[in-house]
C-alpha positions as a Markdown table, in Angstrom:
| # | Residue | x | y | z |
|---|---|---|---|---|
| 1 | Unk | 0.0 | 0.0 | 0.0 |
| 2 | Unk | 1.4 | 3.6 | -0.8 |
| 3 | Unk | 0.8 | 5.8 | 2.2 |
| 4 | Unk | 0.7 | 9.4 | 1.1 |
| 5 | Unk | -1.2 | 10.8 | 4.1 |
| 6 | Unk | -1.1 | 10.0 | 7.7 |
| 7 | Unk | -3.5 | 11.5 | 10.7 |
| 8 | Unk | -2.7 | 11.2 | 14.1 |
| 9 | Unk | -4.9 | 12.2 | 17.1 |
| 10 | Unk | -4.8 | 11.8 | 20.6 |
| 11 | Unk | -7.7 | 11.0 | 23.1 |
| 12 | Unk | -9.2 | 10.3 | 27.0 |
| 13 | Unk | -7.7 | 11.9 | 30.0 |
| 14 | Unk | -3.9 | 13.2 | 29.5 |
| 15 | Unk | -1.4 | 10.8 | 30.6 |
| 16 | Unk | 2.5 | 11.7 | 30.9 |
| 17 | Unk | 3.2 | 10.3 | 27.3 |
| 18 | Unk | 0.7 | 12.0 | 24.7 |
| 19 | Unk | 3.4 | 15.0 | 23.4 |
| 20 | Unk | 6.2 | 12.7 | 23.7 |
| 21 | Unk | 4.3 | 9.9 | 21.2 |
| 22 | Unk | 3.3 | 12.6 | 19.0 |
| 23 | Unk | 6.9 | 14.2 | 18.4 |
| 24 | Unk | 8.1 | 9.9 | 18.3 |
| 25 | Unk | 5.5 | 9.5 | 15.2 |
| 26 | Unk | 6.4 | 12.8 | 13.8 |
| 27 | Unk | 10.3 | 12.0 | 14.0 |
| 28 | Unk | 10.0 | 8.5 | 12.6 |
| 29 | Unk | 7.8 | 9.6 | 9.7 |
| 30 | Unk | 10.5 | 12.5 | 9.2 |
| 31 | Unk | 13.4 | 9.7 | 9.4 |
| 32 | Unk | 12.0 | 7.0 | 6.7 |
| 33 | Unk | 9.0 | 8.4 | 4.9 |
| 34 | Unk | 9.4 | 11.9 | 4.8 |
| 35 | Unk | 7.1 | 12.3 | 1.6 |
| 36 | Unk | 4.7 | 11.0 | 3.9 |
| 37 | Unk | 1.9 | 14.1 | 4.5 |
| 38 | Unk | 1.1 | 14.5 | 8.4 |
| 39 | Unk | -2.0 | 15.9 | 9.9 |
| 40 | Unk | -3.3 | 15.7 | 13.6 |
| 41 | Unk | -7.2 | 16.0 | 14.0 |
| 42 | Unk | -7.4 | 18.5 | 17.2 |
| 43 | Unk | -9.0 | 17.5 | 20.6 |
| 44 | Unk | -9.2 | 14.1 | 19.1 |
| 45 | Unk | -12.7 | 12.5 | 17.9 |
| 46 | Unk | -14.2 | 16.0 | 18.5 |
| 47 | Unk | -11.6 | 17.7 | 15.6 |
| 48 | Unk | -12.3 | 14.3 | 13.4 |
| 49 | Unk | -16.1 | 14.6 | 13.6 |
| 50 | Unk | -15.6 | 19.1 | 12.9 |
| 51 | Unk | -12.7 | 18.2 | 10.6 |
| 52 | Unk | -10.9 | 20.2 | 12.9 |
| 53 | Unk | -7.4 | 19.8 | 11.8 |
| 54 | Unk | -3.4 | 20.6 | 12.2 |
| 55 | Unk | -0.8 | 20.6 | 9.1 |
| 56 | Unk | 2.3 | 19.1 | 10.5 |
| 57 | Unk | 4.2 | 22.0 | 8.7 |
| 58 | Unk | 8.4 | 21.7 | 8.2 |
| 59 | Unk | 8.5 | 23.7 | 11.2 |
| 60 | Unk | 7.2 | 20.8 | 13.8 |
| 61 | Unk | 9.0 | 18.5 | 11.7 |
| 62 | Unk | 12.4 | 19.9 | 12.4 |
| 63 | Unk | 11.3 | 20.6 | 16.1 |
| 64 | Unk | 9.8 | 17.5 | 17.2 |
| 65 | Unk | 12.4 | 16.6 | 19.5 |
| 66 | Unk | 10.9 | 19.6 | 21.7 |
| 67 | Unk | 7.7 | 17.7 | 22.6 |
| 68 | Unk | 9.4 | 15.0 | 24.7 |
| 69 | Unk | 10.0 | 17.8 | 27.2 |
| 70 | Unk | 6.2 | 18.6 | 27.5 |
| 71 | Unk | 3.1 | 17.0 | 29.4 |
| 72 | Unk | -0.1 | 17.8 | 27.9 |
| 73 | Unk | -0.9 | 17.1 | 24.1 |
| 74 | Unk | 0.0 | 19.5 | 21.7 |
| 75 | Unk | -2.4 | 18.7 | 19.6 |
| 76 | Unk | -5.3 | 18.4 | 22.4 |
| 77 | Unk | -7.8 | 16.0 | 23.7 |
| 78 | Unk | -11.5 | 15.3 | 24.5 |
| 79 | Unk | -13.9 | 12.8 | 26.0 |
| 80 | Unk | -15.9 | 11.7 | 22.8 |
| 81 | Unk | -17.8 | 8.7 | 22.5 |
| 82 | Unk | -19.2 | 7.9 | 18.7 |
| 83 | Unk | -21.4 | 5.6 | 19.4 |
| 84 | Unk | -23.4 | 8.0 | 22.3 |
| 85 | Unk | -25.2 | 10.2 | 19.5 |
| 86 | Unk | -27.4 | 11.5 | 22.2 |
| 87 | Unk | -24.7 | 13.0 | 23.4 |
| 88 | Unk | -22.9 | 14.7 | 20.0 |
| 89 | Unk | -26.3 | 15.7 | 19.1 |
| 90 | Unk | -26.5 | 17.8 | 22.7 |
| 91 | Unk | -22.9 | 19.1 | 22.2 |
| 92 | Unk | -23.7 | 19.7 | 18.9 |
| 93 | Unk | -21.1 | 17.8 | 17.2 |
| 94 | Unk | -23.5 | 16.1 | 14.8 |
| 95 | Unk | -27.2 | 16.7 | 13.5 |
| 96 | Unk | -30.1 | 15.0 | 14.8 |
| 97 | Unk | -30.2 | 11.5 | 13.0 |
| 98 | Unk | -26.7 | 11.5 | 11.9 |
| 99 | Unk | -24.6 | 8.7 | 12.9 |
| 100 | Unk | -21.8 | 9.7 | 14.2 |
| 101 | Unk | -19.2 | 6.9 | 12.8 |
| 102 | Unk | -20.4 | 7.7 | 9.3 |
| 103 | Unk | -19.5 | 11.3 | 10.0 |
| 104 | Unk | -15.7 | 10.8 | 11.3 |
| 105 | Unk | -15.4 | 8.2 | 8.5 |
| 106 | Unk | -16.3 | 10.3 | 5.6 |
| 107 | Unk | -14.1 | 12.8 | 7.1 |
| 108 | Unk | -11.6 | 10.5 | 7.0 |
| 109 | Unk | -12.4 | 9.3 | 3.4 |
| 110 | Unk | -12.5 | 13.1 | 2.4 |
| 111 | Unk | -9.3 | 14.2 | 3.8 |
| 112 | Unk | -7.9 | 10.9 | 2.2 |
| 113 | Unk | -5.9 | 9.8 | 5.1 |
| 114 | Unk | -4.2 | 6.6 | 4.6 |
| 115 | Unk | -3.1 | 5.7 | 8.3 |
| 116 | Unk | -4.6 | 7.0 | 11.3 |
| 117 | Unk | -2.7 | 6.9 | 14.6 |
| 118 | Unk | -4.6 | 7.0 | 17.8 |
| 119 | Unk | -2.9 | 7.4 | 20.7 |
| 120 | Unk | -5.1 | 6.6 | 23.6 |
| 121 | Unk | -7.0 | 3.9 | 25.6 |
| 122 | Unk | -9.4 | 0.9 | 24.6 |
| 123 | Unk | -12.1 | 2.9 | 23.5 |
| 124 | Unk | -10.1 | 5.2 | 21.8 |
| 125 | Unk | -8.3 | 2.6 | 19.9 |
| 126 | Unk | -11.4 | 0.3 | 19.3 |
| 127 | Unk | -13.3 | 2.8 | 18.2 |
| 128 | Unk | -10.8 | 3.4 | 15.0 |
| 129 | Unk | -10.7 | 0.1 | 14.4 |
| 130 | Unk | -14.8 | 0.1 | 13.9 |
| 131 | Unk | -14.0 | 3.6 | 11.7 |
| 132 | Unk | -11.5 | 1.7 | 9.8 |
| 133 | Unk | -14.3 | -1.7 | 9.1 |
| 134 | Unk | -17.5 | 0.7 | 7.9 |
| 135 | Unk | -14.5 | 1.8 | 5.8 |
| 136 | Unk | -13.3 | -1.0 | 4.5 |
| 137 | Unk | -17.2 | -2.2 | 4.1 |
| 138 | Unk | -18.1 | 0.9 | 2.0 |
| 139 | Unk | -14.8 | 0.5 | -0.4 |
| 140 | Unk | -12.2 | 2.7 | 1.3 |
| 141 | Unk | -9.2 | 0.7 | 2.7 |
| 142 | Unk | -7.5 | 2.5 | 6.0 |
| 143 | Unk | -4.7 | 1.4 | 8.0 |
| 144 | Unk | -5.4 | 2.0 | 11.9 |
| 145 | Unk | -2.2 | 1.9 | 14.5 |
| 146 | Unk | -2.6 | 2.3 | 18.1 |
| 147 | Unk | -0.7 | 3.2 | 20.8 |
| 148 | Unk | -2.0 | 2.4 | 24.5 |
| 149 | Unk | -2.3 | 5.8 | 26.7 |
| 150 | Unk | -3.4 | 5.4 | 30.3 |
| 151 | Unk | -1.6 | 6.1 | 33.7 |
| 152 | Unk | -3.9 | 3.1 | 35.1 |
| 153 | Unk | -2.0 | 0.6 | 33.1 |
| 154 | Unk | -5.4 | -1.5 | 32.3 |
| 155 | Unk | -5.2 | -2.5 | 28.9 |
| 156 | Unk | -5.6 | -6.1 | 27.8 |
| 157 | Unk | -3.2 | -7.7 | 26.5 |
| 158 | Unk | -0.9 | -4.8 | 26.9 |
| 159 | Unk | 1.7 | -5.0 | 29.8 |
| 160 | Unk | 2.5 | -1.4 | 30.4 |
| 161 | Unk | 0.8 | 1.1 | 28.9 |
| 162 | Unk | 2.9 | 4.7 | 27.5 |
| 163 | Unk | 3.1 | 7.3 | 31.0 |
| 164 | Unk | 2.0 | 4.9 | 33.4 |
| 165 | Unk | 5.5 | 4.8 | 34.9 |
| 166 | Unk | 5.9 | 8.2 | 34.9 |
| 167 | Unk | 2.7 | 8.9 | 36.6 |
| 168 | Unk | 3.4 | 6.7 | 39.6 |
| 169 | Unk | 7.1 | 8.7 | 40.1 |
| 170 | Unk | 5.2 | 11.9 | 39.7 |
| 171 | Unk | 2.6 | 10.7 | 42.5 |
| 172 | Unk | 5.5 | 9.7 | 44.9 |
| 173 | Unk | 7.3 | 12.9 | 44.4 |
| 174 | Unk | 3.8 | 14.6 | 44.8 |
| 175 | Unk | 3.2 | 12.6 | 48.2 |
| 176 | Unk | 6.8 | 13.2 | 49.1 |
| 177 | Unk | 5.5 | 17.3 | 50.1 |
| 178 | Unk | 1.9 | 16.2 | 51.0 |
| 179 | Unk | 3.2 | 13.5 | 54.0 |
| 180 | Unk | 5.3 | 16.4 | 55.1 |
| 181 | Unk | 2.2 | 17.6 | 56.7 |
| 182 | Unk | 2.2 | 14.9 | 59.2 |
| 183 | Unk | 3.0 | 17.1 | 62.2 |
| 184 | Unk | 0.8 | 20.4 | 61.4 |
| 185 | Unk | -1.1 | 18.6 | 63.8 |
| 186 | Unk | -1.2 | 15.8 | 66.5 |
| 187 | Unk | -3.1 | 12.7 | 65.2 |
| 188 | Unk | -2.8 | 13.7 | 61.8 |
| 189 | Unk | -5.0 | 11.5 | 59.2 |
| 190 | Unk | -3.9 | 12.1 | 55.6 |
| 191 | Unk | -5.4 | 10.5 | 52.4 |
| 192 | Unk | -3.8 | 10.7 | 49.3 |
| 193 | Unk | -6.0 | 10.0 | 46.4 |
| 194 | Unk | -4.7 | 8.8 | 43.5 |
| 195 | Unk | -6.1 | 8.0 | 40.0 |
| 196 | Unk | -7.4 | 4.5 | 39.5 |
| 197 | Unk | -11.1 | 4.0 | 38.3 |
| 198 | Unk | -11.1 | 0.4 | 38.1 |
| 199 | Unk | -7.6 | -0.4 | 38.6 |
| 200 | Unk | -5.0 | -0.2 | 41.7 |
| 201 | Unk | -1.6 | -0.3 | 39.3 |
| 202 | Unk | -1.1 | 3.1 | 39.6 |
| 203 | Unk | -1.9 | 3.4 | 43.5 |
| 204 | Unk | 0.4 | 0.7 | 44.2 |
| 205 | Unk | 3.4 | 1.6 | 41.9 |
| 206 | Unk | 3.1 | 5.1 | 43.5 |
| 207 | Unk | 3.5 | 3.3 | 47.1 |
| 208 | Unk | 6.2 | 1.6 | 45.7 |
| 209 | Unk | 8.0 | 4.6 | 44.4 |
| 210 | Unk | 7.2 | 6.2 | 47.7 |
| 211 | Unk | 8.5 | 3.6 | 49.9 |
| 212 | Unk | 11.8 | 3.1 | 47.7 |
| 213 | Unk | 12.1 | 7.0 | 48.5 |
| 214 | Unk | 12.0 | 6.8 | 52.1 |
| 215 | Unk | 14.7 | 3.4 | 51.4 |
| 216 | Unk | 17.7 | 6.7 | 50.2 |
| 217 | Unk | 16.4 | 9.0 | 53.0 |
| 218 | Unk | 18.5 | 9.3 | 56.4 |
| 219 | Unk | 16.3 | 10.1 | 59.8 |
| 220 | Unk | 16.6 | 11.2 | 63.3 |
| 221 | Unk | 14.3 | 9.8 | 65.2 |
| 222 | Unk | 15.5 | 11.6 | 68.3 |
| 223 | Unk | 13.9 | 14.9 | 67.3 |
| 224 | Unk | 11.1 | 13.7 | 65.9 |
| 225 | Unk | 12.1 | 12.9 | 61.9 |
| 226 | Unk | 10.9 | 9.2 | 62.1 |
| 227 | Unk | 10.8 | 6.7 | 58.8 |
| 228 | Unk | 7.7 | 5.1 | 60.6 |
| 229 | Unk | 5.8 | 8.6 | 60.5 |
| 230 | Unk | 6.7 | 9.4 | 57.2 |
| 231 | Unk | 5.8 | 5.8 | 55.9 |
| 232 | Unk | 2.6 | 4.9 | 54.7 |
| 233 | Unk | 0.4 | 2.7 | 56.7 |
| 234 | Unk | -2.2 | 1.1 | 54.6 |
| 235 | Unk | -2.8 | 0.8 | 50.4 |
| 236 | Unk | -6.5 | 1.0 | 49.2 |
| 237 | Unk | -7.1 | -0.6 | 45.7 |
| 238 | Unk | -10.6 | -1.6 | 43.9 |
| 239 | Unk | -9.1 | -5.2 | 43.4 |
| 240 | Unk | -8.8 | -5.8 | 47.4 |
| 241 | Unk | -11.8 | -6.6 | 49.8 |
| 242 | Unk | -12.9 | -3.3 | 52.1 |
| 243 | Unk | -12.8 | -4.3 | 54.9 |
| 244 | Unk | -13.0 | -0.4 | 57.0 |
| 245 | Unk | -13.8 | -1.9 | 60.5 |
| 246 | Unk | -10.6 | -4.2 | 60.6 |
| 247 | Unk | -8.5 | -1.8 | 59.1 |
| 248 | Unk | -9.9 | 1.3 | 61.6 |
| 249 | Unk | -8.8 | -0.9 | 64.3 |
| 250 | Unk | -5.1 | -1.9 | 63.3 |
| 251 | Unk | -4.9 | 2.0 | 62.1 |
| 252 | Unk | -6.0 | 3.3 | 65.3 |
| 253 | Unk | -2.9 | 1.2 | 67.0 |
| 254 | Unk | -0.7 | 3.1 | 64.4 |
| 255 | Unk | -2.1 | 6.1 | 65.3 |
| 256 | Unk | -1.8 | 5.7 | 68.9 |
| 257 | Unk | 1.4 | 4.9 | 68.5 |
| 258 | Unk | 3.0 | 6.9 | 66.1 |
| 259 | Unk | 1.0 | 10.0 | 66.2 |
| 260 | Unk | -0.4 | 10.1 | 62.4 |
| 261 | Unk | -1.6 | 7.7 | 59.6 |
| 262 | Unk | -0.9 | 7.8 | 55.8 |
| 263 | Unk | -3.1 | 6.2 | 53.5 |
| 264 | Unk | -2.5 | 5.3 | 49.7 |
| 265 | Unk | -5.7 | 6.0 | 48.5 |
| 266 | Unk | -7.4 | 4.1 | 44.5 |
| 267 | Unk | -10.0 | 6.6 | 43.8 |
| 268 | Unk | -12.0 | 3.6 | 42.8 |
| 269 | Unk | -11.9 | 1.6 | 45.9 |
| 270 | Unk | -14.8 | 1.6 | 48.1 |
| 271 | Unk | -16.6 | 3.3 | 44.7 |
| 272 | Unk | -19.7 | 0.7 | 44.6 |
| 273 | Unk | -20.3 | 1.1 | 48.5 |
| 274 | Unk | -20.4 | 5.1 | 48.5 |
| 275 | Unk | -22.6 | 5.1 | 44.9 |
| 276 | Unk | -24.9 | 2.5 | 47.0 |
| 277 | Unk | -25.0 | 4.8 | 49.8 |
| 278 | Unk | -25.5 | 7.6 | 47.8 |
| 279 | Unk | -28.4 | 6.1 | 46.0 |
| 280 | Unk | -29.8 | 4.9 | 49.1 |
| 281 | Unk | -29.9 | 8.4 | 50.6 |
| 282 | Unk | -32.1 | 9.4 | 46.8 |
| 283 | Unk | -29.2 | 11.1 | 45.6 |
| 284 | Unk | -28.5 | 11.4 | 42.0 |
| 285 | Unk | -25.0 | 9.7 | 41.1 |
| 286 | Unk | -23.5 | 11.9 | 38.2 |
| 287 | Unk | -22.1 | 9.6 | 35.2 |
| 288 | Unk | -20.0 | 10.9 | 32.2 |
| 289 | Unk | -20.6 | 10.0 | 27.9 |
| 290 | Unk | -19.4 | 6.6 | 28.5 |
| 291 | Unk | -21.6 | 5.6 | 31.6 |
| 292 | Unk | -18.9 | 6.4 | 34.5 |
| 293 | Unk | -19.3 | 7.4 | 37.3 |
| 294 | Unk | -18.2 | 10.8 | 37.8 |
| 295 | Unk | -15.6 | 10.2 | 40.5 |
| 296 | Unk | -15.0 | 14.1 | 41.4 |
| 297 | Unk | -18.5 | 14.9 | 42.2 |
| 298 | Unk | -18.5 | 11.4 | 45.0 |
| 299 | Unk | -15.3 | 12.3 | 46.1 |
| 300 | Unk | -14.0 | 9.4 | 47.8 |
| 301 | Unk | -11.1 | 10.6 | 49.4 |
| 302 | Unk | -13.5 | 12.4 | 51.1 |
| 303 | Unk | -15.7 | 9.5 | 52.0 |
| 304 | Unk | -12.7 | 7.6 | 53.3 |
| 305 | Unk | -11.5 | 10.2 | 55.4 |
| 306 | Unk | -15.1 | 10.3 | 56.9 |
| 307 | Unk | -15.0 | 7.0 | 57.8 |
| 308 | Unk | -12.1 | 7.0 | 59.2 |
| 309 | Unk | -11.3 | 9.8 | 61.5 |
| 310 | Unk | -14.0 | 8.7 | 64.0 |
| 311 | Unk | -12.7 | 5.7 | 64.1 |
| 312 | Unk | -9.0 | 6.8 | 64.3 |
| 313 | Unk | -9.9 | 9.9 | 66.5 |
| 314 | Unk | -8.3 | 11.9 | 63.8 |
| 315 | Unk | -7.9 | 15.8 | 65.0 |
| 316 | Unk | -7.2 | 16.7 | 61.6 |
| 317 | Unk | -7.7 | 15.7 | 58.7 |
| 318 | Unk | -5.9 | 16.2 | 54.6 |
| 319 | Unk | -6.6 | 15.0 | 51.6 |
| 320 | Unk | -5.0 | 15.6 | 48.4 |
| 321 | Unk | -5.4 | 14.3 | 44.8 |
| 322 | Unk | -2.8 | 13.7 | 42.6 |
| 323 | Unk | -3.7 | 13.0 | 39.7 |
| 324 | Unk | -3.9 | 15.8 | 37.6 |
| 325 | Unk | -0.1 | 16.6 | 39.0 |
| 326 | Unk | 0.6 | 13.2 | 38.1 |
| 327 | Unk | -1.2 | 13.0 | 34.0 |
| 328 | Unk | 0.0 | 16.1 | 32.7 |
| 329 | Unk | 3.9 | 15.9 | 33.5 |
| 330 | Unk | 6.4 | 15.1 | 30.6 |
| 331 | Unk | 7.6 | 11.7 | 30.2 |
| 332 | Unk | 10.3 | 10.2 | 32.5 |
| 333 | Unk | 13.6 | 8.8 | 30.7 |
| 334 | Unk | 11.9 | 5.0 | 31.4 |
| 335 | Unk | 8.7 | 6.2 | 29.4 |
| 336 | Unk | 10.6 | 8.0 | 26.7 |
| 337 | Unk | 12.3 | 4.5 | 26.3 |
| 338 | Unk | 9.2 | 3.0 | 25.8 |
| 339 | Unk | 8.0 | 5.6 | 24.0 |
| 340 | Unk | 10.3 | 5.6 | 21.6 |
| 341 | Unk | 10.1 | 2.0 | 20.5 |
| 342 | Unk | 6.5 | 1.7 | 20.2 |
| 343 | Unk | 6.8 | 4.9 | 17.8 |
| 344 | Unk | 9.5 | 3.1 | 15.5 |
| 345 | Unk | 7.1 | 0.2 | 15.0 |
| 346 | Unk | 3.7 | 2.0 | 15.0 |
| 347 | Unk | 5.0 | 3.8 | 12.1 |
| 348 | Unk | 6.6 | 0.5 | 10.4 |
| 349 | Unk | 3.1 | -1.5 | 11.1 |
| 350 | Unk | 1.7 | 1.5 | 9.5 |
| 351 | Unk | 4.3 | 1.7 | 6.0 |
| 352 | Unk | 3.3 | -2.4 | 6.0 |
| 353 | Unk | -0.3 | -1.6 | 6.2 |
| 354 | Unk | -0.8 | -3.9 | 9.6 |
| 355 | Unk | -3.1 | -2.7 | 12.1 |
| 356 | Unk | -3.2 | -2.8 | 15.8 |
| 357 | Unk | -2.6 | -1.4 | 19.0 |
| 358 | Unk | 1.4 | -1.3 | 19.7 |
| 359 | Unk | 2.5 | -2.7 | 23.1 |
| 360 | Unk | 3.9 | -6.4 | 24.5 |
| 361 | Unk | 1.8 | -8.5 | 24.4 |
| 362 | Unk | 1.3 | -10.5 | 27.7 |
| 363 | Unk | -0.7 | -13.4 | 25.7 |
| 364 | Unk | 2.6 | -13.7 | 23.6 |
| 365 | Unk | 5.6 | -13.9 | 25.4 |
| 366 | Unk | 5.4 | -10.1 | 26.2 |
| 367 | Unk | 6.5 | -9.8 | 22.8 |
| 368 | Unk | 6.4 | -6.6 | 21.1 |
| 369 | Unk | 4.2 | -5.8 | 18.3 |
| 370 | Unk | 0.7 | -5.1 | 16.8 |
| 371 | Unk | -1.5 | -6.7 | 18.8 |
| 372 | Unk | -4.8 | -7.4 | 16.8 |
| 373 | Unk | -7.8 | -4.9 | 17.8 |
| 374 | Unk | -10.4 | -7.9 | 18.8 |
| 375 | Unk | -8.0 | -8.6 | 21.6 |
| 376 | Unk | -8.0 | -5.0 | 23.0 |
| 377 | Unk | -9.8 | -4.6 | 25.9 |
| 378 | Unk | -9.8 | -2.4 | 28.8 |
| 379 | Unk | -10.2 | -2.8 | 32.8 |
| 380 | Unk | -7.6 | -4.9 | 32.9 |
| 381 | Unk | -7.3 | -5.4 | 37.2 |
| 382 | Unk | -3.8 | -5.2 | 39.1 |
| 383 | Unk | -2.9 | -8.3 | 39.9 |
| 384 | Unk | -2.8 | -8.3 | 43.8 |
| 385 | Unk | -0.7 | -11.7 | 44.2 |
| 386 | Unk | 2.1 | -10.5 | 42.8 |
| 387 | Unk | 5.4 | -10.9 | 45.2 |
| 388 | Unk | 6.1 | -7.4 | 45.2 |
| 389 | Unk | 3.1 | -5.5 | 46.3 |
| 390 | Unk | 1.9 | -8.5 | 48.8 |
| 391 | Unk | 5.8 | -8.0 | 50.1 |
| 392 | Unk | 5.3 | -4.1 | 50.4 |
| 393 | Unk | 1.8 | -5.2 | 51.9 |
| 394 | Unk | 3.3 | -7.6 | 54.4 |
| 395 | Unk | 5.5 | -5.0 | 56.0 |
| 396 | Unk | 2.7 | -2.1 | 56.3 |
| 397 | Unk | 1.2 | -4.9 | 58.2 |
| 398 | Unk | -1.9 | -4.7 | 55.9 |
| 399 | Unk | -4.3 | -7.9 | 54.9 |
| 400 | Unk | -5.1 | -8.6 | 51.4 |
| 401 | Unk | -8.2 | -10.5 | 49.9 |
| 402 | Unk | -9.5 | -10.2 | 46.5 |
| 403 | Unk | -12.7 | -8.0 | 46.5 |
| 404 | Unk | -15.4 | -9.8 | 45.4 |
| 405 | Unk | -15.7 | -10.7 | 41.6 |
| 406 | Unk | -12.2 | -9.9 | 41.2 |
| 407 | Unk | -10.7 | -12.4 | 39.3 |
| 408 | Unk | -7.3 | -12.1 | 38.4 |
């Protein structure tokens, strides 16, 4: 297949990865094909459905190198869901009637791209691949290659998704300040809330990071500057069983004893029992385009922190949210790695015409390569068993059971 024009787009919540990938696709293009045409569809499926669009112009050519030292996407995001045409219709991105995958595929058709790279999560990347079949069906042949965008790292078959790693240092260095506060008051309860709707990777990669932090650090426990204070003393994820009265009672002995608790917070955990409580009270739960809940108007941090400082005798309380400090940074040296490589392929896959979504594959010997779009999936769990986090687990002193359902 000749390729003469390529679209990218990028889409979903930011993750630390998204200008990084771009400038990778843009440099790779630039480095085998540079008679290959590049465009980027802005905000992603909103630009594509407005034919809102970017000419990657010499200039960016000669200058991507300068997006790997940017967070954010350059060419800008958006929750869109094509197949909610309720929802374009009220945000006025298509007319009444219209389907929306017919619209972004006849935009496609009519700019004549060739490849389009999508650089986001499962429904981001599933959803080109339906684009590129009602092409295919109505006699227009497009090459879709994707590359897997989310901090939670919950992709199937995917082991590590782009800006996941980065995201968990960026939470560790952002808990490194907020567990600081641990003596603005005695019997100090702090929850840090970290991104995770369905999935505890990220919480318990950032306790990780955390906890290899406080392994370089030097303390003098004589005046006060203790590891045990500044360590965190229980790890929340959606794939564990909540279990608030047993762990109010072996956090009130920290508490006692120490003087404060730290807790490692999955914005997700606990989530069905405060939506049933919610409900329960005749409150309306808030869900986004793609039936979520809406996490920031539940709060659970909140919720958690209610629950607990009764039972702790908390006399203050903090909580602070990192995730937005966390998905916007630029790409750590490990991610740029990563970065890079699934770039260099992505744009091979796409000069061969073989679709997929770039990562390694954990259904193939973690093999790297274009893993078919059928086997794409998302809500992939953290696997709780493994050595390392029930290790980290064992020493906070912390029992773990699978939640119920959870099957890993």
């Amino acid at each position: 297949m000749s390729v003469r024009r390529v679209a990218l787009l990028t889409a979903g919540g930011f993750a630390p990865c998204l200008s990084s990938a771009v400038g990778g696709l843009i440099e790779r293009y630039s480095e085998i094909a540079p008679e290959v045409e590049l465009i980027a569809y802005e905000h992603g499926y909103h630009g594509l459905l407005t034919g809102t669009k970017i000419l990657i112009d010499d200039e960016a050519r000669r200058n991507a190198r300068v997006l790997h030292r940017f967070g954010g996407s350059p060419i800008g995001n958006s929750r869109v869901k094509l197949t909610n045409a309720a929802d374009l219709v009220k945000r006025g991105l298509v007319q009444e009637g219209q389907d929306p995958l017919q619209v972004a595929a006849e935009q496609l058709q009519a700019d004549e791209v060739d490849v389009l790279h999508t650089i986001g999560g499962d429904d981001t990347n599933t959803t080109a691949a339906d684009l590129a079949r009602y092409l295919e069906e109505n006699g227009y042949h497009m090459t879709v290659v994707g590359l897997p965008k989310t901090i939670d790292n919950d992709v199937v078959p995917i082991r590590q998704s782009l800006g996941a790693w980065t995201a968990a240092q960026e939470a560790s260095e952002f808990a490194q300040n907020v567990v600081g506060e641990h003596r603005v008051s005695p019997r100090m309860l702090i929850v840090h809330e970290v991104m995770g709707r369905n999935c505890g990777w990220l919480t318990a990669a950032a306790a990780r990071k955390y906890r290899q932090w406080l392994d370089t650090q030097e303390w003098v426990p004589s005046i006060g500057l203790s590891r045990e204070r500044w360590d965190i003393h229980a790890v929340f994820v959606p794939e564990a069983r909540l279990d608030i009265e047993g762990e109010a009672a072996r956090l009130r002995g920290v508490m006692d004893e120490v003087g404060n608790v730290n807790i490692f917070l999955s914005e997700g955990a606990g989530v069905p029992e405060i939506v049933a409580e919610l409900e329960a009270k005749g409150e309306e739960v808030q869900r986004d385009p793609f039936g979520h809940v809406k996490l920031d108007t539940i709060n659970p941090g909140n919720w958690f922190a209610e629950q607990f400082a009764e039972l702790l005798g908390a006399e203050k309380v903090l909580v602070q949210k990192s995730g937005y400090f966390s998905r916007s940074a630029p790409a750590n040296d490990e991610d740029i790695l990563l970065i890079k490589s699934m770039t260099d392929l992505a744009v091979e896959c796409a000069l061969r015409d073989e679709s997929g979504v770039i990562g390694h594959d954990e259904e193939d010997g973690d093999r790297l390569k274009a893993v078919p779009f059928p086997r794409i999936a998302g809500g992939k769990p953290f696997d709780i068993s493994q050595e390392w986090f029930t290790e980290m687990m064992g020493e906070l002193g912390q029992q773990v059971a699978p939640a119920p359902g959870v099957e890993h």
